[in-house]
C-alpha positions as YAML, in Angstrom:
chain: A
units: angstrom
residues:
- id: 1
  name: UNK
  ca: [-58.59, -57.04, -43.38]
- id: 2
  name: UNK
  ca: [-60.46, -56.48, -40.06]
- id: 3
  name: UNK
  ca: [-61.44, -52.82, -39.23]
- id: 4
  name: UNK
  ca: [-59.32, -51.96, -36.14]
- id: 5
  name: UNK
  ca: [-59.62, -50.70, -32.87]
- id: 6
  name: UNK
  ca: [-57.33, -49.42, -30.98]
- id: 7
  name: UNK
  ca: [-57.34, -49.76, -27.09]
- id: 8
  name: UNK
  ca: [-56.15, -46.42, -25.32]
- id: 9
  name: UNK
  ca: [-55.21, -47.61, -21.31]
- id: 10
  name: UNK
  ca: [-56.31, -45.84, -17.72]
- id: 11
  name: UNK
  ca: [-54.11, -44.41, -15.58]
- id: 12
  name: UNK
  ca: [-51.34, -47.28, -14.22]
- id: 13
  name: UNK
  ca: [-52.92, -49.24, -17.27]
- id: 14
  name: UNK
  ca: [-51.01, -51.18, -20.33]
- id: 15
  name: UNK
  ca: [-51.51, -53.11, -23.23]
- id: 16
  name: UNK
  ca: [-53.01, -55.89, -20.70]
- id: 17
  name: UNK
  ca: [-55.52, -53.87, -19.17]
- id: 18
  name: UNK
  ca: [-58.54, -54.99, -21.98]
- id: 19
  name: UNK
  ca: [-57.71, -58.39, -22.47]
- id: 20
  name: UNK
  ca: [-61.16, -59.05, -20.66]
- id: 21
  name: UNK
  ca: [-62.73, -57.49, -23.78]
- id: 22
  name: UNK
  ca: [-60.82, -59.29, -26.56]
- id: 23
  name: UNK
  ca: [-62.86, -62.63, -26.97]
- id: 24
  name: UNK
  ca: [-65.66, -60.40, -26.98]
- id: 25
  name: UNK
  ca: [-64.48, -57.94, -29.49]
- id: 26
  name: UNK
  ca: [-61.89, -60.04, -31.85]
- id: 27
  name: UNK
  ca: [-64.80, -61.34, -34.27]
- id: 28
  name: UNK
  ca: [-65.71, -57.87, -35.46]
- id: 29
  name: UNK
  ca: [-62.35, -55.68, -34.84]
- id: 30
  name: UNK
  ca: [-58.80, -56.38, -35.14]
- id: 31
  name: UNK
  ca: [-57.86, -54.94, -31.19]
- id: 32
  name: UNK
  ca: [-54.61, -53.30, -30.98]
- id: 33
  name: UNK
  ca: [-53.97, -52.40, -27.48]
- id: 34
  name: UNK
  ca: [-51.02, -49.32, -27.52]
- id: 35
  name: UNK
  ca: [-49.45, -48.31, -23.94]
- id: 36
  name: UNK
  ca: [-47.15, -45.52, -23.05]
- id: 37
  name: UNK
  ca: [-43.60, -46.43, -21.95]
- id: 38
  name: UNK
  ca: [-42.39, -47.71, -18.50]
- id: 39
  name: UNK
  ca: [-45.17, -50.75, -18.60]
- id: 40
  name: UNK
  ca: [-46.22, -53.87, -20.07]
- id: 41
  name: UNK
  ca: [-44.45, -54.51, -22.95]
- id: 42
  name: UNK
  ca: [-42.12, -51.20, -22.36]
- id: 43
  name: UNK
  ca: [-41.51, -51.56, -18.89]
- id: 44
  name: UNK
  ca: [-37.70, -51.28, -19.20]
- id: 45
  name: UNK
  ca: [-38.63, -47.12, -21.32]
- id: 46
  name: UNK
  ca: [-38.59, -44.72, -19.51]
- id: 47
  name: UNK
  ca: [-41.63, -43.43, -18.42]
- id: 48
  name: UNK
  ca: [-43.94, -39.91, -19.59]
- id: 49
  name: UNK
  ca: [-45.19, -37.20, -17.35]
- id: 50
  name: UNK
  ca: [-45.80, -35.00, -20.10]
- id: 51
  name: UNK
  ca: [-49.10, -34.61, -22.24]
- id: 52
  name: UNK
  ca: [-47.73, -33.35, -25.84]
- id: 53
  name: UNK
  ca: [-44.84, -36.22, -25.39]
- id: 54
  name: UNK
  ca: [-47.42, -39.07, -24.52]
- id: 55
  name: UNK
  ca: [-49.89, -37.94, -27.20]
- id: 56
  name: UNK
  ca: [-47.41, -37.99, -29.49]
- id: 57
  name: UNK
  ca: [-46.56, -41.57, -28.62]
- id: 58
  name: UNK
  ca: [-50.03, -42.78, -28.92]
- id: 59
  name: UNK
  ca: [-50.43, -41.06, -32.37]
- id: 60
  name: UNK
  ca: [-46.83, -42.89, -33.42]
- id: 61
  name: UNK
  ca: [-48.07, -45.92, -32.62]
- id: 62
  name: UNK
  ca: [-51.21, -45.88, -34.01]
- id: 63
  name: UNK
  ca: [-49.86, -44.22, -37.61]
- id: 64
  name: UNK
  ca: [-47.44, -47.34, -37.37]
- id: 65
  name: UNK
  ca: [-50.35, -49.75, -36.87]
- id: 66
  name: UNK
  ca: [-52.84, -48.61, -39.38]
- id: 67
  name: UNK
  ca: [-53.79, -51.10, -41.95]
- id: 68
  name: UNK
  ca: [-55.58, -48.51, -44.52]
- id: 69
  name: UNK
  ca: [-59.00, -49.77, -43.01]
- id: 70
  name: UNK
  ca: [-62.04, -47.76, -41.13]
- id: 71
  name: UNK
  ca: [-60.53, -47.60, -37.42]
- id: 72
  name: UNK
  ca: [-62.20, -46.62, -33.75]
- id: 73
  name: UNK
  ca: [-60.69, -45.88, -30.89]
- id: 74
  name: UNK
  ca: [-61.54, -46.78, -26.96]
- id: 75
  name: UNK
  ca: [-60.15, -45.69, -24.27]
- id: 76
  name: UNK
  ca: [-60.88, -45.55, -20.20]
- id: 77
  name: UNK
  ca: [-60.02, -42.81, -17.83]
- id: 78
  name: UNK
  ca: [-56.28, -41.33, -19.04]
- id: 79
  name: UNK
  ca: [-57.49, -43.09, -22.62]
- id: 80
  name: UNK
  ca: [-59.99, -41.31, -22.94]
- id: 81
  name: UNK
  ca: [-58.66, -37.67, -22.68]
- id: 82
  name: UNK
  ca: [-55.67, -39.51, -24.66]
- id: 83
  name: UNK
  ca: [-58.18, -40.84, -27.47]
- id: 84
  name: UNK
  ca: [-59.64, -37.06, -28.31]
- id: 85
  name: UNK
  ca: [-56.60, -35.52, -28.19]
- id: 86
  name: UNK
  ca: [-55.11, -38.26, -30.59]
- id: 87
  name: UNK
  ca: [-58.28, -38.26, -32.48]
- id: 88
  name: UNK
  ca: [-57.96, -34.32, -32.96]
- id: 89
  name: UNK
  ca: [-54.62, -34.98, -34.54]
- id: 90
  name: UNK
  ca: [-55.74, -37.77, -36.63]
- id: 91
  name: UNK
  ca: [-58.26, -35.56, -37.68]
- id: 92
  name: UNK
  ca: [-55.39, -32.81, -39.05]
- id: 93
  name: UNK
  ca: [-53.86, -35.53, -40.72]
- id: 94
  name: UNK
  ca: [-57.50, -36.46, -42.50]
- id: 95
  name: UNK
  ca: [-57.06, -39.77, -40.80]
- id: 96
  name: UNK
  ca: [-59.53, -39.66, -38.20]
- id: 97
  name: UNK
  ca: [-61.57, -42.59, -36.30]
- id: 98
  name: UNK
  ca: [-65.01, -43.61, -37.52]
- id: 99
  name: UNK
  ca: [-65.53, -43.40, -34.03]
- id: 100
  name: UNK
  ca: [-64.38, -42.43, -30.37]
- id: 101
  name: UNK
  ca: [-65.53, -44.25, -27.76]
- id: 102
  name: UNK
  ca: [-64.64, -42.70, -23.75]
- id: 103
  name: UNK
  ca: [-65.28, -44.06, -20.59]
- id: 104
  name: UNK
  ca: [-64.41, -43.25, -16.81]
- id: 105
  name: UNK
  ca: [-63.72, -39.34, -17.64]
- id: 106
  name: UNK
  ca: [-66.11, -36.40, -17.88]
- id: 107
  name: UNK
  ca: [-64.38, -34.67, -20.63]
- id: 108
  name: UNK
  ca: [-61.53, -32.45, -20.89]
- id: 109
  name: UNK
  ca: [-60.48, -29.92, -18.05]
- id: 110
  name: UNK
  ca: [-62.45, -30.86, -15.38]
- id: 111
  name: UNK
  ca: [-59.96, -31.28, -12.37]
- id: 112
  name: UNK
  ca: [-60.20, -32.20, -8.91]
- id: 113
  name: UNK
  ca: [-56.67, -31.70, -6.81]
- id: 114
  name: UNK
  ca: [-53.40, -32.94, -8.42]
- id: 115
  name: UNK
  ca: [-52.11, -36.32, -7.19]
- id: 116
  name: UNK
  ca: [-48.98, -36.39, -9.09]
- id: 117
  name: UNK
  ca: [-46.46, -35.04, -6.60]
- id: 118
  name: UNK
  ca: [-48.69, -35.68, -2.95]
- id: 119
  name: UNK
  ca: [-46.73, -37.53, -0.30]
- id: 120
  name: UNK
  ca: [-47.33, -41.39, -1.12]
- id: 121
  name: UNK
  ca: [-50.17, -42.21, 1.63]
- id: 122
  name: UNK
  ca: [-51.98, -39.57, 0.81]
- id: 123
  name: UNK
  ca: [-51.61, -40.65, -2.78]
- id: 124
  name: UNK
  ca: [-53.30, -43.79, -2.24]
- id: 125
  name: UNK
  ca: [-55.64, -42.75, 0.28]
- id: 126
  name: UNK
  ca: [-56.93, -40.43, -2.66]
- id: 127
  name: UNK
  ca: [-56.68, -43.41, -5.25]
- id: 128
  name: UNK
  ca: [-59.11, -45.77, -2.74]
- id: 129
  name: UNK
  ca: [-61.43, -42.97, -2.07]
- id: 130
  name: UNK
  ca: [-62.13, -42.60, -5.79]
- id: 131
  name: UNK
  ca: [-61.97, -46.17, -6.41]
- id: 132
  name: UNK
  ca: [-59.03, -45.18, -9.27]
- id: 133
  name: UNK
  ca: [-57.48, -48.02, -8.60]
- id: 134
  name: UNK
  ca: [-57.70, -51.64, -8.67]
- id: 135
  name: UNK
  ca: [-58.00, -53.79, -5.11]
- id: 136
  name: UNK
  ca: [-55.62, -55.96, -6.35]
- id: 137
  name: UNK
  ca: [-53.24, -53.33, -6.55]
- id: 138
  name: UNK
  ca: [-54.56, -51.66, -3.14]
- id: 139
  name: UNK
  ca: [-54.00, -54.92, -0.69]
- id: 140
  name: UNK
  ca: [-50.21, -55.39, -1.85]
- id: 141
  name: UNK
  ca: [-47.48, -53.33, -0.78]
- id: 142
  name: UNK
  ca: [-45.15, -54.66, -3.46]
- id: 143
  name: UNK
  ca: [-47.46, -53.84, -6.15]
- id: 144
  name: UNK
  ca: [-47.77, -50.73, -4.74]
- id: 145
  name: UNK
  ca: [-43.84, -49.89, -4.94]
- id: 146
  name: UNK
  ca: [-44.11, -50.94, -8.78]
- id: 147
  name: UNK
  ca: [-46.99, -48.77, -9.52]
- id: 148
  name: UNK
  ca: [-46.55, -45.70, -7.52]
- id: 149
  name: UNK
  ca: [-44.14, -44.24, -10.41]
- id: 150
  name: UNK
  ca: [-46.17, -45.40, -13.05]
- id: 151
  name: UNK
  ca: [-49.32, -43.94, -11.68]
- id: 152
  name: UNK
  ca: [-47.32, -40.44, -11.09]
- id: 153
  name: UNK
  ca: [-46.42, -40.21, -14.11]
- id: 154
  name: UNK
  ca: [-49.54, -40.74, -15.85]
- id: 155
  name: UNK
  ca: [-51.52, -38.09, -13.38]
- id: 156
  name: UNK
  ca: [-48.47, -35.87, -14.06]
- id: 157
  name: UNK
  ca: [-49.79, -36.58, -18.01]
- id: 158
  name: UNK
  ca: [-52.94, -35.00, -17.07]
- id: 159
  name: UNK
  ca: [-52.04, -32.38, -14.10]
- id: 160
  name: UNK
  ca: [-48.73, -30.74, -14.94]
- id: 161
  name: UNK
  ca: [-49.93, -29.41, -17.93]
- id: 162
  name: UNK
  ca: [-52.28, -26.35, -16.62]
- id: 163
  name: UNK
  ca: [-53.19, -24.98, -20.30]
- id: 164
  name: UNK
  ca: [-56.86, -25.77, -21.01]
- id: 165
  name: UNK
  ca: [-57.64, -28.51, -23.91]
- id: 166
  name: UNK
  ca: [-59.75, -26.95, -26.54]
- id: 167
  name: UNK
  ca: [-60.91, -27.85, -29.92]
- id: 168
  name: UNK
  ca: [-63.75, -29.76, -31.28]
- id: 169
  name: UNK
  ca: [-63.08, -32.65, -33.29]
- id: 170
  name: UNK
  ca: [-66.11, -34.10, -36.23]
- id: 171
  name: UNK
  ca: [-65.50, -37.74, -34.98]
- id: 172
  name: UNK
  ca: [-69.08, -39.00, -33.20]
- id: 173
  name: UNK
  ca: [-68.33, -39.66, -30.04]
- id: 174
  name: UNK
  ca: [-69.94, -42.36, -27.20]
- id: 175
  name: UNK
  ca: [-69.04, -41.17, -23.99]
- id: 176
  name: UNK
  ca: [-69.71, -44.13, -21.09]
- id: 177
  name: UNK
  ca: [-69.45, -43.49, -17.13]
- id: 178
  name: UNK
  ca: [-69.95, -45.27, -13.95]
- id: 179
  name: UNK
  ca: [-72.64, -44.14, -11.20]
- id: 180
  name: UNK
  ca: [-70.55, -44.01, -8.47]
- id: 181
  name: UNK
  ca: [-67.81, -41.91, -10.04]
- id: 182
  name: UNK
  ca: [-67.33, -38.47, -8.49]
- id: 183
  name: UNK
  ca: [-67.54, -36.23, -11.82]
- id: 184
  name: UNK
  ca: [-70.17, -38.41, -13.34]
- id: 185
  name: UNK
  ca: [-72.63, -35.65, -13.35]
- id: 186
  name: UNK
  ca: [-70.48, -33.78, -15.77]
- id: 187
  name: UNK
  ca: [-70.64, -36.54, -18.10]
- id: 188
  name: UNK
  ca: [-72.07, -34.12, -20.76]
- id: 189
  name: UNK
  ca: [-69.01, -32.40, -20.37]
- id: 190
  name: UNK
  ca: [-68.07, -34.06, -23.43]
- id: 191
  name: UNK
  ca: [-70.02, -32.31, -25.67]
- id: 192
  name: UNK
  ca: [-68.09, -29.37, -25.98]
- id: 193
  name: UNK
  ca: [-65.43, -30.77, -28.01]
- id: 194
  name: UNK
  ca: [-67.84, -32.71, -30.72]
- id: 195
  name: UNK
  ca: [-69.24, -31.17, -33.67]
- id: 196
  name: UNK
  ca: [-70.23, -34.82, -34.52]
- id: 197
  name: UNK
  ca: [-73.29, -37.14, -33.60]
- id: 198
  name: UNK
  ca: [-72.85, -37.52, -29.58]
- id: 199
  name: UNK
  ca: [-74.36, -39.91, -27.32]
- id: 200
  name: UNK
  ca: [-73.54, -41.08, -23.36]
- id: 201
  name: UNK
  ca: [-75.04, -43.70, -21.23]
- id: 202
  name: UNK
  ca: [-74.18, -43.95, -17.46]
- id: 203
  name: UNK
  ca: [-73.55, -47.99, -15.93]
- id: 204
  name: UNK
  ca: [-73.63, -49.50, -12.35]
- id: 205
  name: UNK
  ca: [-70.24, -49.24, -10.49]
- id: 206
  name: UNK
  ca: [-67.09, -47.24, -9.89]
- id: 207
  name: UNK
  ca: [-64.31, -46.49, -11.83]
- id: 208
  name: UNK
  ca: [-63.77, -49.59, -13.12]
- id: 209
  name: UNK
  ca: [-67.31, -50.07, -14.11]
- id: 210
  name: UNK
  ca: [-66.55, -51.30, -17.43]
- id: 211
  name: UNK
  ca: [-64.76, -54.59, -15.33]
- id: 212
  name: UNK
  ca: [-68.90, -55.18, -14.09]
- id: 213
  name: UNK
  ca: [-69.89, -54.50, -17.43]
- id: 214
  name: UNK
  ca: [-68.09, -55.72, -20.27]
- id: 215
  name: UNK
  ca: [-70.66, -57.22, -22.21]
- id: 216
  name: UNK
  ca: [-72.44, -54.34, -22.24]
- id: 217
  name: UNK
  ca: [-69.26, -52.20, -23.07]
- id: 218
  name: UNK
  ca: [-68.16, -54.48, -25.61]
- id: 219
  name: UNK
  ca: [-71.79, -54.68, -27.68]
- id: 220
  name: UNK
  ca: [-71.62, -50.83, -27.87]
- id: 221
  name: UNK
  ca: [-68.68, -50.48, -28.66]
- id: 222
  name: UNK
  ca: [-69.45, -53.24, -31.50]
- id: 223
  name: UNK
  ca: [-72.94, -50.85, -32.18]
- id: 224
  name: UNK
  ca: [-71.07, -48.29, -32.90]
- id: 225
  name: UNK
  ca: [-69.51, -50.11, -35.76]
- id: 226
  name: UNK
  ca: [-72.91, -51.65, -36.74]
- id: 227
  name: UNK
  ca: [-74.62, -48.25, -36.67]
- id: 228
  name: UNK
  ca: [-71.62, -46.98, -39.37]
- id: 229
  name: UNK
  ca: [-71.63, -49.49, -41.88]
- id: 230
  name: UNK
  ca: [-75.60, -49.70, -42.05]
- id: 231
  name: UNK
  ca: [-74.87, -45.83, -42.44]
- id: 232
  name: UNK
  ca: [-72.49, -46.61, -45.49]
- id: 233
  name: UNK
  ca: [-74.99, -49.08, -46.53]
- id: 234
  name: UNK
  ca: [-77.87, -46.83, -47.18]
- id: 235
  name: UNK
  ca: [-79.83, -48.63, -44.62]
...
C-alpha cells in the first residue's frame, strides 16, 4: 500500500478543490481529499461554524481512512490551520503525520477583521480585495448565492472561536505562501507551534498561488516524502 496524503480544503473548498494536483501526486501518494459537511460530496449535511466540531470531523475522517501506512497531510488556507490542529491530535493519539505541509496561512492567531457575519457586499468586497476567492466564483451571482453560506461558515470556523490556538506539535512542518498575500510577512509565524525540523518558501501570486504553481507545490510536497524515506534509509 501507497503512503497517503490527505488533502485538507480552503475556505468555500471541498474534496474537488486539488484535483489539479492528483495526476501529479497519485504515483507517489495515495490522495485522499476529506471536506467538511454542506459541500461536495456532503452538500445535502449540514454545515460547521464551529472549530472543535470541524476538527473533530477532519480527525474522524482521517482515523477512518488510515491504511496503517506513513501519512502527510496538506492543506491551503482553512486546511492549513485545520491540518495542525488535526495533526496536534494525531499526535495525542501517537498517530501523527510524517509530515505537515501549509499553504495560504501565516500560522495560527493572526487575524485581520471577522467576515463571518458582515452584510453580504461587504463580504465579497473583502473576499476580492484579498483575492480569497476564486474569479469564477466572483463574476456569477448564482454561484455566489451557493457559496455565501458555505464561505460563512467556514470563516465562522476560524473567527467565532476567540480563544488563542496554542501548542507545539513534533511533526516537521513546510509552510508555503504567496507574495501578494496580505499576512505573508508573518509567514514565520509558523514556527511557534513546531518543535520539529521547519522550513517555508514564499511563490509568485495571490491566494491561490498554488493554482500558478502546482508543479512546484506538488514536487515539494513529493520532497518532503523523498527527504523522509532517504532519512529512514540511512542515506
Amino acid at each position: 500500500m501507497k503512503e497517503q496524503l490527505f488533502m485538507l480544503h480552503f475556505s468555500g473548498g471541498s474534496i474537488y478543490s486539488f484535483r489539479r494536483m492528483f495526476d501529479k501526486l497519485n504515483d507517489f501518494f495515495t490522495t485522499e481529499p476529506v471536506e467538511l459537511p454542506g459541500r461536495g460530496m456532503r452538500f445535502a449535511e449540514e454545515l460547521i461554524s464551529d472549530r472543535q466540531a470541524a476538527v473533530n470531523d477532519l480527525l474522524q475522517q482521517i482515523l477512518e481512512k488510515r491504511n496503517g501506512q506513513p501519512f502527510y497531510i496538506y492543506g491551503h488556507s482553512l486546511g492549513a490551520e485545520m491540518g495542525l490542529l488535526v495533526t496536534q491530535q494525531l499526535e495525542r493519539l501517537n498517530d501523527g503525520p510524517a509530515y505537515l505541509v501549509v499553504s495560504g496561512n501565516p500560522g495560527p492567531n493572526v487575524r485581520d477583521e471577522k467576515l463571518y457575519n458582515v452584510p453580504s457586499s461587504y463580504f465579497w468586497e473583502k473576499l476580492n480585495e484579498w483575492g480569497g476567492v476564486s474569479a469564477e466564483i466572483l463574476a456569477n451571482t448564482e454561484l455566489t448565492e451557493v457559496f455565501e453560506p458555505i464561505l460563512r461558515a467556514d470563516f465562522g470556523i476560524l473567527e467565532k472561536d476567540t480563544a488563542p490556538i496554542t501548542g507545539r506539535i513534533h511533526t516537521p512542518v513546510l509552510a508555503l505562501m504567496g507574495s501578494e498575500e496580505k499576512n505573508v510577512h508573518k509567514i514565520l509565524n509558523w514556527k511557534e507551534y513546531v518543535n520539529g525540523a521547519f522550513s517555508h518558501r514564499i511563490l509568485s501570486g495571490n491566494h491561490f498561488f498554488i493554482y500558478d504553481h502546482i508543479n512546484t507545490v506538488c514536487e515539494m510536497i513529493i520532497n518532503c516524502k523523498r527527504t523522509l524515506s532517504a532519512s529512514r534509509s540511512g542515506n
